[in-house]
MARSEVO-165431 format. One line per field, with one value per residue (C-alpha): residue number from 1; chain; x, y, z. Coordinates in nm, 3 decimals. Example, Ala and Ser with C-alpha at 12.3 -4.5 7.8 and 13.67 -1.06 7.14 Angstrom:
num 1; 2 .
chaine A; A .
px 1.230; 1.367 .
py -0.450; -0.106 .
pz 0.780; 0.714 .
! end
This chain:
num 1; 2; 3; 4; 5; 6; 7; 8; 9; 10; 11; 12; 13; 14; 15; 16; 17; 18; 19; 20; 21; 22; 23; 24; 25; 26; 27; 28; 29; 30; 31; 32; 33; 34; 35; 36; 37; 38; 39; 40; 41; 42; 43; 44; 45; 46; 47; 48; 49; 50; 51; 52; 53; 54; 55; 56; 57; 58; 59; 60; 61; 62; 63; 64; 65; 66; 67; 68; 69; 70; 71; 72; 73; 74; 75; 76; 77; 78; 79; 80; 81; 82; 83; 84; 85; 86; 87; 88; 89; 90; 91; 92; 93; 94; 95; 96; 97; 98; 99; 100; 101; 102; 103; 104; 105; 106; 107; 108; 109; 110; 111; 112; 113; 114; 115; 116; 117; 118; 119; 120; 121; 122; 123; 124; 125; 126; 127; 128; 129; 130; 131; 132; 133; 134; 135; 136; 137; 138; 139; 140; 141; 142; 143; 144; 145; 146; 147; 148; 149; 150; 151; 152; 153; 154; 155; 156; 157; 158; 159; 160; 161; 162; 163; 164; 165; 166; 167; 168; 169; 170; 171; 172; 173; 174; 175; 176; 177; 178; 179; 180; 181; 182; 183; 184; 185; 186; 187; 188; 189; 190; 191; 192; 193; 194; 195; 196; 197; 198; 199; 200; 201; 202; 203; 204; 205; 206; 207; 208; 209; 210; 211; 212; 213; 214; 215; 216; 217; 218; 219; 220; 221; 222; 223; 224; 225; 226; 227; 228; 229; 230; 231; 232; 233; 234; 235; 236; 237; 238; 239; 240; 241; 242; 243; 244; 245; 246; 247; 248; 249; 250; 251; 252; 253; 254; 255; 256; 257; 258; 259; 260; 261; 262; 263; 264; 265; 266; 267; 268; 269; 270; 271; 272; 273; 274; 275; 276; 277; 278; 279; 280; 281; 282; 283; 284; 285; 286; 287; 288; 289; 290; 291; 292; 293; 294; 295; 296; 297; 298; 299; 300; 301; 302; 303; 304; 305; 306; 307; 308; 309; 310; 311; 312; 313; 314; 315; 316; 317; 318; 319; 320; 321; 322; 323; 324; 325; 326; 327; 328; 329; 330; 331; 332; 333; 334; 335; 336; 337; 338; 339; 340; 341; 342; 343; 344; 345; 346; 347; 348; 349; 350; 351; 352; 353; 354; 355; 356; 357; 358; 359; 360; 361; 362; 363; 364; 365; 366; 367 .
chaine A; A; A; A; A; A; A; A; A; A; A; A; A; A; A; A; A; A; A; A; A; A; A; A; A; A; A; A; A; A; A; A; A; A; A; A; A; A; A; A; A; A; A; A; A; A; A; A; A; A; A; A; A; A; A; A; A; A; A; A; A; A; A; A; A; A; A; A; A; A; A; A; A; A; A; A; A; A; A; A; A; A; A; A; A; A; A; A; A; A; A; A; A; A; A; A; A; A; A; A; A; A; A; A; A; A; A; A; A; A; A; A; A; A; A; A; A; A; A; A; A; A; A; A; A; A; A; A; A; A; A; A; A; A; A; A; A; A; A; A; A; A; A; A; A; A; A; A; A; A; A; A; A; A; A; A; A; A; A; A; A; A; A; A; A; A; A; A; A; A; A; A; A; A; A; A; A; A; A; A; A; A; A; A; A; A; A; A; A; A; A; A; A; A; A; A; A; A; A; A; A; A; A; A; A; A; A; A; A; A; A; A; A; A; A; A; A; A; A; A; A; A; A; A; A; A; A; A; A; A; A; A; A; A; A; A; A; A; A; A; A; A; A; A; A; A; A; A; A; A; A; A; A; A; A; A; A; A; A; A; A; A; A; A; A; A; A; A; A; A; A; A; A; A; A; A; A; A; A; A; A; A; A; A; A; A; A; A; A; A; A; A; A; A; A; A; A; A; A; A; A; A; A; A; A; A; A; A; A; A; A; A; A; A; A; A; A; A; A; A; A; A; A; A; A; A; A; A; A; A; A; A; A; A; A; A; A; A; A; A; A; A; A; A; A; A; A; A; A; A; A; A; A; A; A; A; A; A; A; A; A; A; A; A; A; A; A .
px 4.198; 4.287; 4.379; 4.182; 4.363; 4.115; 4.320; 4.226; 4.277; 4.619; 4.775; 4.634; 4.812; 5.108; 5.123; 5.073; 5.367; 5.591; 5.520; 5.548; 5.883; 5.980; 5.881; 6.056; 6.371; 6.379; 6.386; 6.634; 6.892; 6.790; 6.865; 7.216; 7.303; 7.300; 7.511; 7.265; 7.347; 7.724; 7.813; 7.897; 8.113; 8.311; 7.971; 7.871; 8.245; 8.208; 7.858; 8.014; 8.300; 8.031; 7.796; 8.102; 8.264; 7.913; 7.873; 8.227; 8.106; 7.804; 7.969; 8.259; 7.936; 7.834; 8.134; 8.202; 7.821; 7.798; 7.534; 7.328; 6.935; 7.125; 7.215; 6.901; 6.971; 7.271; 7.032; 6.795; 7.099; 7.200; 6.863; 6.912; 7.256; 7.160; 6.879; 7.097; 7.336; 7.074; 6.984; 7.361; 7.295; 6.971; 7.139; 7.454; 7.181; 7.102; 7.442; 7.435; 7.760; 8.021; 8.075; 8.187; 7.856; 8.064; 8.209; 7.839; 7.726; 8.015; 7.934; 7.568; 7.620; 7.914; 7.608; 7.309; 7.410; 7.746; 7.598; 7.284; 7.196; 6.954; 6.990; 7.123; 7.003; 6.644; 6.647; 6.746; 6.486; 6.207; 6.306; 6.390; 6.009; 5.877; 6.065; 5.902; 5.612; 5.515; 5.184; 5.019; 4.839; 4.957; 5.306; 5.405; 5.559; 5.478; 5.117; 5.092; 4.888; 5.107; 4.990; 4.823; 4.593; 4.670; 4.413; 4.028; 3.998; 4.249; 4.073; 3.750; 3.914; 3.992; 3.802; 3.781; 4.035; 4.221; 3.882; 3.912; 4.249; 4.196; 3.916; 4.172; 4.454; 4.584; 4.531; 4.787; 5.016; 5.270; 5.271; 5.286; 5.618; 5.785; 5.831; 5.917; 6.311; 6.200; 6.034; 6.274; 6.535; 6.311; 6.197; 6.554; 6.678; 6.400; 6.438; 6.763; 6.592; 6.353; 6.345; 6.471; 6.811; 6.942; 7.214; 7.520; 7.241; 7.569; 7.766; 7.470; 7.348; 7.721; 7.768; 7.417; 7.449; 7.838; 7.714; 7.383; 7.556; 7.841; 7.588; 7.410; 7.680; 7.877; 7.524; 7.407; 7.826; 7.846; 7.425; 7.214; 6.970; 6.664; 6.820; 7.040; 6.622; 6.560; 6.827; 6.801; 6.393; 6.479; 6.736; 6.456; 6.181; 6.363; 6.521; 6.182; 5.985; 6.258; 6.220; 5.906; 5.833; 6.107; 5.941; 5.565; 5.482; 5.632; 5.359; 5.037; 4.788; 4.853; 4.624; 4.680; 4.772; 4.533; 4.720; 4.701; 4.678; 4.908; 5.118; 5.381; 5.708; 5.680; 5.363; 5.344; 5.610; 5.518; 5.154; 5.189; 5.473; 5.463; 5.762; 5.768; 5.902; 5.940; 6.256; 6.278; 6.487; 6.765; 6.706; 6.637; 6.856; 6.732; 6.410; 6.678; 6.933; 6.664; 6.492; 6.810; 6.682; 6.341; 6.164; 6.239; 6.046; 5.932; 6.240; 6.411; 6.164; 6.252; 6.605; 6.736; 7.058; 7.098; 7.282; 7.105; 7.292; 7.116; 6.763; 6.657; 6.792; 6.609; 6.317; 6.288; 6.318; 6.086; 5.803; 5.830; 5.799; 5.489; 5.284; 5.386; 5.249; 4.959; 5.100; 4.964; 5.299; 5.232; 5.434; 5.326; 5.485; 5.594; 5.305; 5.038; 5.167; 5.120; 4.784; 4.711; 4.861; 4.641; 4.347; 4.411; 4.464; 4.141; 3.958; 4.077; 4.020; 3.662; 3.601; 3.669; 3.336; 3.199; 2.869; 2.673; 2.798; 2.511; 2.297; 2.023; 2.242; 2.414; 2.181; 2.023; 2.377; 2.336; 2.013 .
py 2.954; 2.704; 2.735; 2.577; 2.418; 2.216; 1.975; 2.133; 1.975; 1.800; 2.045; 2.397; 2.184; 2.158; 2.526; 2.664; 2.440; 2.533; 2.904; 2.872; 2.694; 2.945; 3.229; 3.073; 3.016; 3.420; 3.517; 3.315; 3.423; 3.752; 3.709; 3.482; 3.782; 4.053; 3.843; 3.767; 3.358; 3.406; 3.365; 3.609; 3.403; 3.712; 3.828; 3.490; 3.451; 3.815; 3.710; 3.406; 3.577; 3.881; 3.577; 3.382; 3.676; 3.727; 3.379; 3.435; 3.741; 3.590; 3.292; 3.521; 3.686; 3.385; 3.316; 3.624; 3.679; 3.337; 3.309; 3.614; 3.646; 3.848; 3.494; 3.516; 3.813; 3.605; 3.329; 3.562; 3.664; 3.273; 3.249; 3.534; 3.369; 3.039; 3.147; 3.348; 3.019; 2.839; 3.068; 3.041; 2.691; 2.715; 2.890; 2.638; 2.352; 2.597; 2.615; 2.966; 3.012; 2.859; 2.714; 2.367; 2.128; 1.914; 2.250; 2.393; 2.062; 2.063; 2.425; 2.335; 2.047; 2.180; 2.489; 2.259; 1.996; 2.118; 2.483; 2.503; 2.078; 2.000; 1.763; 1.838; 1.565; 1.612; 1.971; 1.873; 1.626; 1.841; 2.122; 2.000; 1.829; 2.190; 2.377; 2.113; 2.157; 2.462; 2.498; 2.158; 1.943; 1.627; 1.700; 2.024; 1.879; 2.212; 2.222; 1.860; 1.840; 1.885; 2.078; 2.348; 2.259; 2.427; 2.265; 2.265; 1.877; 1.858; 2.084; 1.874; 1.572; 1.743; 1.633; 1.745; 1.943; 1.976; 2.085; 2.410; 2.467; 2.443; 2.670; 2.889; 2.823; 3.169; 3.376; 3.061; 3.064; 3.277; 3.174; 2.826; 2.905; 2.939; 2.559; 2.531; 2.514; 2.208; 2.061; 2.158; 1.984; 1.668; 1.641; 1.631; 1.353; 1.152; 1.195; 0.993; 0.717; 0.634; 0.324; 0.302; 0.426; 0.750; 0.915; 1.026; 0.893; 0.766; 1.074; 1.317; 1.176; 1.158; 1.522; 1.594; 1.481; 1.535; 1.896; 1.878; 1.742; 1.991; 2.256; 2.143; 2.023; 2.395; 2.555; 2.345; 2.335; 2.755; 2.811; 2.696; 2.421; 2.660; 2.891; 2.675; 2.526; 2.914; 2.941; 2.678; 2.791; 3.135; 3.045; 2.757; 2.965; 3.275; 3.051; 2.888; 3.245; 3.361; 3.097; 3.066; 3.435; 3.430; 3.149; 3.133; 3.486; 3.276; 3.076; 3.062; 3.220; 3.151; 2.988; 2.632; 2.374; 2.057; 1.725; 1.599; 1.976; 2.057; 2.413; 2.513; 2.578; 3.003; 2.992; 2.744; 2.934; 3.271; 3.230; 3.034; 3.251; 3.616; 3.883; 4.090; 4.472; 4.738; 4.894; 4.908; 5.198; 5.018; 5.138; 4.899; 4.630; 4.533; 4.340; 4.117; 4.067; 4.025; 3.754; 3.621; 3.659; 3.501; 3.809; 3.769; 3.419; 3.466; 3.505; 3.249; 2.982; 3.112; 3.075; 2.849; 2.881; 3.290; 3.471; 3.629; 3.978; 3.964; 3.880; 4.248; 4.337; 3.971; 4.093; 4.401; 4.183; 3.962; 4.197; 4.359; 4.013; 3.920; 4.243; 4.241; 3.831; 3.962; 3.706; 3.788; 3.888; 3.914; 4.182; 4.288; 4.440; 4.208; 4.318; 4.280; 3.920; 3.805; 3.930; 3.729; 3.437; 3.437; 3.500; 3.207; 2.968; 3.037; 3.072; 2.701; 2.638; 2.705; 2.355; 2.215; 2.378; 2.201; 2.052; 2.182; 2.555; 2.649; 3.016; 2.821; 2.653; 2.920; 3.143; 2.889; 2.852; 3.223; 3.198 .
pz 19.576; 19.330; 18.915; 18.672; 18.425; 18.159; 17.919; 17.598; 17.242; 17.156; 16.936; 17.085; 17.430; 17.194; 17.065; 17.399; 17.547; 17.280; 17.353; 17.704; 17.671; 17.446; 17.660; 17.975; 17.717; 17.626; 17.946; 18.064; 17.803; 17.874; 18.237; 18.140; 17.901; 18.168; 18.391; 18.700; 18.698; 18.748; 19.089; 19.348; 19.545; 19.731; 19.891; 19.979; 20.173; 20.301; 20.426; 20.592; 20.739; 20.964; 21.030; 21.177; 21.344; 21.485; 21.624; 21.782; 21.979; 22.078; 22.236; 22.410; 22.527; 22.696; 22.858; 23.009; 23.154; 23.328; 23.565; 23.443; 23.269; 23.042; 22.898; 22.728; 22.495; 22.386; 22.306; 22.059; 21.904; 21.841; 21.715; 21.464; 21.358; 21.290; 21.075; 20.886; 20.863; 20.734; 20.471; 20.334; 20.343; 20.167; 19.870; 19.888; 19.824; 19.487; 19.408; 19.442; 19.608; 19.422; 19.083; 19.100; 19.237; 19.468; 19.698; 19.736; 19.882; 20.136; 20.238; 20.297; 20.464; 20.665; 20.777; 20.816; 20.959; 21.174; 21.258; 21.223; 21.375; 21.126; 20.842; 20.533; 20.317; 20.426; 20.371; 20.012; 19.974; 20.090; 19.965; 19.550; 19.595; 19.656; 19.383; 19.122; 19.231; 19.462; 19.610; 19.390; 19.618; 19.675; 19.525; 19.766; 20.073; 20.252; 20.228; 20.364; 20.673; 20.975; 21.301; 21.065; 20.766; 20.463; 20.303; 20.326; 20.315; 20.568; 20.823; 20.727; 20.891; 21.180; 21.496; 21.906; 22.011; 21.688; 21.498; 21.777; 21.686; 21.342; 21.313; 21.483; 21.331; 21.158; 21.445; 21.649; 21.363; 21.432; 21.855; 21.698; 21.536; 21.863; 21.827; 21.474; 21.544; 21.807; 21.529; 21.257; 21.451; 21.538; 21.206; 21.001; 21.282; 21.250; 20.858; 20.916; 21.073; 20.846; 20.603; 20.300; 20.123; 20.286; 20.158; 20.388; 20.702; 20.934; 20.891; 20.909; 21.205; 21.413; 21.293; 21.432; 21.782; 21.813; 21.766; 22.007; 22.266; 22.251; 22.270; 22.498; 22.713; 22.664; 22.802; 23.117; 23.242; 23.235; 23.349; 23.623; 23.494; 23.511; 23.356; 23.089; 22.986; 22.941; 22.700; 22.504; 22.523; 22.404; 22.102; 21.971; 21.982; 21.824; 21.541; 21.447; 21.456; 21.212; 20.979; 20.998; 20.903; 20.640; 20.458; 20.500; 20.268; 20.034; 19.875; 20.167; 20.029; 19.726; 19.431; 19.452; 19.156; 19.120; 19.149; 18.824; 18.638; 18.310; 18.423; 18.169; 18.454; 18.416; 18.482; 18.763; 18.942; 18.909; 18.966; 19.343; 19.469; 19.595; 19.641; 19.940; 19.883; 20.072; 20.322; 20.692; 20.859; 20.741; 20.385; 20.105; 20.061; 20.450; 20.326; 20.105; 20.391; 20.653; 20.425; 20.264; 19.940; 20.043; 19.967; 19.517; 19.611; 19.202; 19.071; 19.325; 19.184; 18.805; 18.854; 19.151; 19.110; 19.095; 19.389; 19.622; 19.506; 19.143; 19.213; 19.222; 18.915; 18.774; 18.915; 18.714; 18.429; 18.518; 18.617; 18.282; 18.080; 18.297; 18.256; 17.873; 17.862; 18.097; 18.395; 18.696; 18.934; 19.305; 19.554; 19.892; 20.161; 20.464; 20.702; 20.414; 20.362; 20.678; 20.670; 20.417; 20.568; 20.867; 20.665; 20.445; 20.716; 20.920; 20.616; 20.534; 20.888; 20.895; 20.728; 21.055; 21.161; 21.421; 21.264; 21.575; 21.511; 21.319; 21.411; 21.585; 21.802; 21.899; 21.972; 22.192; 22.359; 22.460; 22.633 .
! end
């Protein structure tokens, strides 16, 4: 699903700019006017201070069990914790947290890179590229081929055993996630290898492995080496499954922006991201926590820098601007969304249909 944007004459391009612009402009003085950009520092610390305190007991778990498989619940629970980290670190690179610029960059790079082990800088990289430009091909880091296609062009390329996997490819999704934190890892180091000017590259990368060879190190002196590989398995693959599902009913699925298209910002936002509502048992600010604010995706794009605490009460502005303006607003709940993310991705990944897989053939491939 892709928009259609056709370049139409220079001054109706003009008008609808200005009003656009405009638009975007009265909405974000409404939004400045309640009081939803000023920061909420005191949760942020509060947040900080449970996730920290939680990290503690987990690692006084460890200690005390020693040699026990009961290692391994501590593992899902670092897991859970460093995805949480990394969300606080994700909304330092916003400069959600605090006020001054200079403070939120320490805090996220203190999280992502001391915490958390991945890098900092690339994080910020990535992630700025997508905010500018979510879901438009060739501009979106996140819908550039990787293991998974996101793309029908990209599963066209695909050949052999990748074409299978491909055509497959939404129902192996979320199984594939198990090595996301692997890659997420992998990925940020290698970042800091690359050519070229990279900021902060010597001090990322000592912080990095000063802190993977700590953990490491902690983990294979207290367990047996089977079972220290177990951990380490168990804490990876919960970490990248959580992230994973926090991020991707964020945009897949989502209509799609042609490279060279003209989308006024409100509209470009709003139309490629989706909200996810809904409680758990937990009641209804669960979603939010769960997510870390992940789940206001529309509102996140609309206003980067907005704590996490305000974005419902944004959203109920926002929802009532776009079905005034007639903008289409997406919410789902979380178990619809992923639906639609496995749909997407094997419907992309049938253009890696293998050019024999035609009805003749395969009926004759039953006889």
């Amino acid at each position: 699903m892709s928009i259609s944007v056709s370049p139409p004459a220079t001054s109706t391009r003009s008008k609808r700019g200005s009003s656009a612009a405009t638009g975007y402009s009265q909405l974000l003085n409404t939004v400045r006017d309640a009081g939803l950009l000023r920061k909420r520092s005191g949760f942020y610390i509060s947040l900080f201070v449970a996730l920290a305190l939680g990290l503690g007991g987990a690692v006084t778990g460890f200690v005390l069990l020693g040699d026990s498989w009961f290692q391994l619940l501590i593992a899902a629970a670092l897991g859970i914790l460093f995805t949480q980290l990394a969300f606080l670190a994700h909304e330092a690179a916003h400069r959600q947290v605090f006020e001054s610029g200079p403070a939120n960059d320490r805090a996220g790079r203190f999280l992502a890179n001391a915490v958390v082990g991945i890098s900092f800088q690339w994080w910020m990289n990535k992630h700025s590229r997508h905010h500018g430009n979510p879901n438009t091909i060739g501009k979106d880091p996140d819908i550039e081929q990787d293991t998974i296609s996101f793309l029908p062009e990209q599963a066209a390329e695909r050949k052999g055993l990748m074409a299978w996997f491909t055509r497959r490819q939404g129902y192996l999704f979320f199984p594939l996630l198990m090595l996301e934190g692997l890659n997420l890892h992998a990925t940020s180091i290698k970042s800091l290898f690359a050519r070229g000017q990279v900021k902060g590259r010597k001090r990322e990368l000592a912080i990095l492995f000063a802190r993977l060879s700590l953990y490491i190190a902690a983990i294979f002196i207290f367990l047996p080496t089977g079972m220290a590989f177990a951990f380490i398995g168990v804490q990876l693959a919960v970490f990248g499954v959580y992230m994973g599902a926090s991020f991707a009913p964020n945009h897949k699925g989502m209509p799609l922006i042609p490279k060279d298209s003209k989308v006024d910002f409100l509209s470009r936002q709003v139309l490629t991201s989706r909200n996810i509502i809904g409680r758990t048992r937990f009641g209804s600010g669960s979603i939010n926590a769960l997510m870390g604010g992940l789940n206001y995706q529309v509102e996140h794009h609309l206003f980067p820098s907005m704590p996490r605490p305000n974005l419902a009460k944004a959203a109920e502005i926002v929802r009532e601007y776009c079905a005034t303006h007639k903008i289409p607003y997406t919410e789902t709940s979380l178990p619809k969304s992923y639906g639609i993310v496995v749909q997407y991705l094997n419907k992309v990944g049938l253009s890696a249909r293998d050019p024999f897989d035609c009805p003749m053939v395969a009926e004759y491939r039953r006889l």
